[in-house]
C-alpha positions as CSV (number, residue, x, y, z in Angstrom):
1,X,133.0,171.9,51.6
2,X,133.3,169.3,49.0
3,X,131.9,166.3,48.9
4,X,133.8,162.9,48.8
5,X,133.3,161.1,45.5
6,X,130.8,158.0,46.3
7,X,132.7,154.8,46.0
8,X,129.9,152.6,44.9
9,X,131.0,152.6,41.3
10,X,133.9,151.0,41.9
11,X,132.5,148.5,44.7
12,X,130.2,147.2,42.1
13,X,132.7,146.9,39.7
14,X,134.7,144.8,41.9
15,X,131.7,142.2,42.5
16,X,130.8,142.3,38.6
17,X,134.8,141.5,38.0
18,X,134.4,138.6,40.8
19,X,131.0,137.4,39.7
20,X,132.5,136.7,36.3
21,X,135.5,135.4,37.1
22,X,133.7,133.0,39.3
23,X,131.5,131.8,36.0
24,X,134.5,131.4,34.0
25,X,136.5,128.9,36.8
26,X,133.4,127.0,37.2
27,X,132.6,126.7,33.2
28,X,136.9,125.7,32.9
29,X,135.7,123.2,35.8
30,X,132.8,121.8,34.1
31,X,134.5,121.4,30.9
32,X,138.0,120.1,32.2
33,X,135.9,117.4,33.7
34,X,133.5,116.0,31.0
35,X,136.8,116.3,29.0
36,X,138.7,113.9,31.5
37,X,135.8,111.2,31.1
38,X,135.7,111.1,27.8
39,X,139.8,110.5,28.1
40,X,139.7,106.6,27.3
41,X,143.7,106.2,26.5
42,X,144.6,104.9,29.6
43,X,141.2,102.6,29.8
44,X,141.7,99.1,31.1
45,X,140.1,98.4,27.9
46,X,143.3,100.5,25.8
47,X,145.7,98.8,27.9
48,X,144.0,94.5,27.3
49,X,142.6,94.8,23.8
50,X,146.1,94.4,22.1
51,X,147.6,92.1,24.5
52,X,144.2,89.9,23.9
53,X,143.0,88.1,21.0
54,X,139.4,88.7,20.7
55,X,136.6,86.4,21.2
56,X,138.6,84.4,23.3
57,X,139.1,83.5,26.8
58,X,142.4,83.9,28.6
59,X,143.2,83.2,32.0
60,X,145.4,85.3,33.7
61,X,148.2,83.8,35.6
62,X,148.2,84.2,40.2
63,X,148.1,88.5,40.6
64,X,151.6,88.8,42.0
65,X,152.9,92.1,43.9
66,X,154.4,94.6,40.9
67,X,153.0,92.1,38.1
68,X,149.6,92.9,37.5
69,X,147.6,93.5,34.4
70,X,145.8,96.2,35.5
71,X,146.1,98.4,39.0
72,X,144.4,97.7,41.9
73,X,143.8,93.8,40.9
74,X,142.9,91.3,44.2
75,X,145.3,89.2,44.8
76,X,142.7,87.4,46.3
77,X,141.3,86.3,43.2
78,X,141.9,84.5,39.8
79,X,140.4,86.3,36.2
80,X,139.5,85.0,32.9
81,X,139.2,87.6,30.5
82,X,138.3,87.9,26.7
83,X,137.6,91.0,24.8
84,X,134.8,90.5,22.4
85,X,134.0,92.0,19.0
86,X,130.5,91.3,17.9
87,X,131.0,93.7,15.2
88,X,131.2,90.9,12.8
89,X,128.8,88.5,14.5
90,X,127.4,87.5,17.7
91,X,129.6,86.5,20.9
92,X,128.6,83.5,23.0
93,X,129.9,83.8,26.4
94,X,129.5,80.4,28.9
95,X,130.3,80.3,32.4
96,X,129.8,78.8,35.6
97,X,129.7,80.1,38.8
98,X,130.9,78.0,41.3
99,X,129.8,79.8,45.1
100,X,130.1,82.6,46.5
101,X,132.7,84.8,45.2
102,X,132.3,83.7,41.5
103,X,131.3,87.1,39.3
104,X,131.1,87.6,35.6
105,X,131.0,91.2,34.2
106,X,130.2,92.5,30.5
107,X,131.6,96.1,30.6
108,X,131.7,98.2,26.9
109,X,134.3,99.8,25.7
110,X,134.2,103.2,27.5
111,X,134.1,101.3,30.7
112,X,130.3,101.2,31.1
113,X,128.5,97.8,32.7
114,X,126.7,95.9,30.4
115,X,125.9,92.9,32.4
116,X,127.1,91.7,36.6
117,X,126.0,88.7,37.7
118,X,127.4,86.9,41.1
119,X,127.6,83.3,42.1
120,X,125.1,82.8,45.0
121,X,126.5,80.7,47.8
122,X,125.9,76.9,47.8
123,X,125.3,76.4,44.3
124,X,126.7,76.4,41.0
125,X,125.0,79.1,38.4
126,X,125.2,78.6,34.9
127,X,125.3,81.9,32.7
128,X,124.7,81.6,28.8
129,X,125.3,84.6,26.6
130,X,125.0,86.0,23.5
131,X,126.8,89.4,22.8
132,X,124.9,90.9,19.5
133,X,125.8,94.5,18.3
134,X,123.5,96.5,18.8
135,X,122.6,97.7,15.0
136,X,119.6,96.9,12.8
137,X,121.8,94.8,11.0
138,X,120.9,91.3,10.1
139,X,122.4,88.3,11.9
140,X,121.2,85.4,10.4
141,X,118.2,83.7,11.7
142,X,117.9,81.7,15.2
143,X,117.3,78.3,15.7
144,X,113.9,78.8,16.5
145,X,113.3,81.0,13.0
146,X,114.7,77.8,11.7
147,X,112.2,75.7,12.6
148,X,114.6,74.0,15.2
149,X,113.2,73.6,18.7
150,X,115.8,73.5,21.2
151,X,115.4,71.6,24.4
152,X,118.2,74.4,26.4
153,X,117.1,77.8,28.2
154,X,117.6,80.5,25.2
155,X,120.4,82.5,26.3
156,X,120.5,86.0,27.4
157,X,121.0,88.7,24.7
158,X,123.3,91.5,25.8
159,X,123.9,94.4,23.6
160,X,127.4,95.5,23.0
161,X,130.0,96.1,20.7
162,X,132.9,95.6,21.8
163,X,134.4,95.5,25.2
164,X,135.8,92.8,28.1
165,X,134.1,90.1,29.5
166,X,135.7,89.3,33.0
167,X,135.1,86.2,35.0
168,X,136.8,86.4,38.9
169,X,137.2,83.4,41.1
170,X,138.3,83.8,44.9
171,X,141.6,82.4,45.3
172,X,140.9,80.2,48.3
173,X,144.5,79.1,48.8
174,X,146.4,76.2,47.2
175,X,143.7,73.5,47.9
176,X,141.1,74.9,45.7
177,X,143.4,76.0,43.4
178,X,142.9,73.3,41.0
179,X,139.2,73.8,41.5
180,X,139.3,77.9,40.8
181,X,141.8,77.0,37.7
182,X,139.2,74.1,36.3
183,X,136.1,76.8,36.3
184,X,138.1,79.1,34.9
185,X,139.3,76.7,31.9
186,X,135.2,76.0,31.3
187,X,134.3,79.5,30.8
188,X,134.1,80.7,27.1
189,X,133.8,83.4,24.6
190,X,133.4,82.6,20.9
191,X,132.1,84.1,17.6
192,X,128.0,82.6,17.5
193,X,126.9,79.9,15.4
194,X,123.1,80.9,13.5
């Protein structure tokens, strides 16, 4: 009698084929992925750096249904935005938080955080700025290098080179409108004086 040809050969063959295969979709996986993040052309940042002048605060008008800046804005709240450049010097950024609710945010180009800080509620807190590049390049000399003593809290450095500052207000309804719209107005962004 003859024996039947074992049929290991070709069930090993068959978890080899499936073992690679399985490599290959996770490496497409992996790649496809790191690829998407690194997509920035639809960035909030792509879509508010030309319709912004930079170093300079704007304040957006009411979010209305099918008018929005961006998707997914709060109708619930007011913005202030500037997109900064310290490429060419530092950025001083001023702002007051109000109460709770108030936020200001420093995010980089590629969408990363810089800087978050949030009004705490009760009391009114005062955030100063300055947005330096990041480089060993040479920026002039501060006040205090000067000589100059200055009576103020030295500001906050925050290393970036370009990106969006955003400052949110809650929209508490038409009575604190004028309140929300004044804080707003005193919030700033501007190329720093050394």
């Amino acid at each position: 009698m003859i024996a039947p040809a074992p049929a290991e050969p070709i069930r090993l063959f068959t978890l080899r084929f499936l073992a690679i295969l399985v490599c290959l979709a996770a490496s497409a996986h992996i790649i496809s992925v790191l690829a998407a993040m690194r997509d920035t052309s639809r960035s909030a940042y792509a879509r508010l750096e030309p319709a912004l002048p930079a170093n300079t605060m704007t304040i957006l008008p009411p979010i209305q249904p099918g008018a929005q800046v961006l998707p997914f804005m709060n109708a619930d709240a007011r913005y202030a935005l500037c997109h900064f450049d310290s490429r060419n010097g530092p950025v001083a950024v001023r702002a007051e938080l109000l109460d709770l609710g108030w936020t200001i945010a420093i995010f980089n180009k590629d969408g990363s955080s810089a800087y978050f800080a949030a009004g705490p509620a009760g009391r009114t807190t005062r955030i100063s700025l300055v947005i330096v590049p990041g480089d060993d390049r040479f920026m002039g000399l501060s006040p205090e290098a000067q000589g100059k003593i200055s009576a103020a809290e030295s500001p906050l450095t925050v290393t970036s080179k370009e990106g969006l500052v955003v400052v949110r207000a809650p929209d508490k309804g038409l009575s604190y409108a004028g309140e929300a719209e004044a804080g707003l107005a005193r919030a700033s962004c501007t190329p720093a004086s050394y």
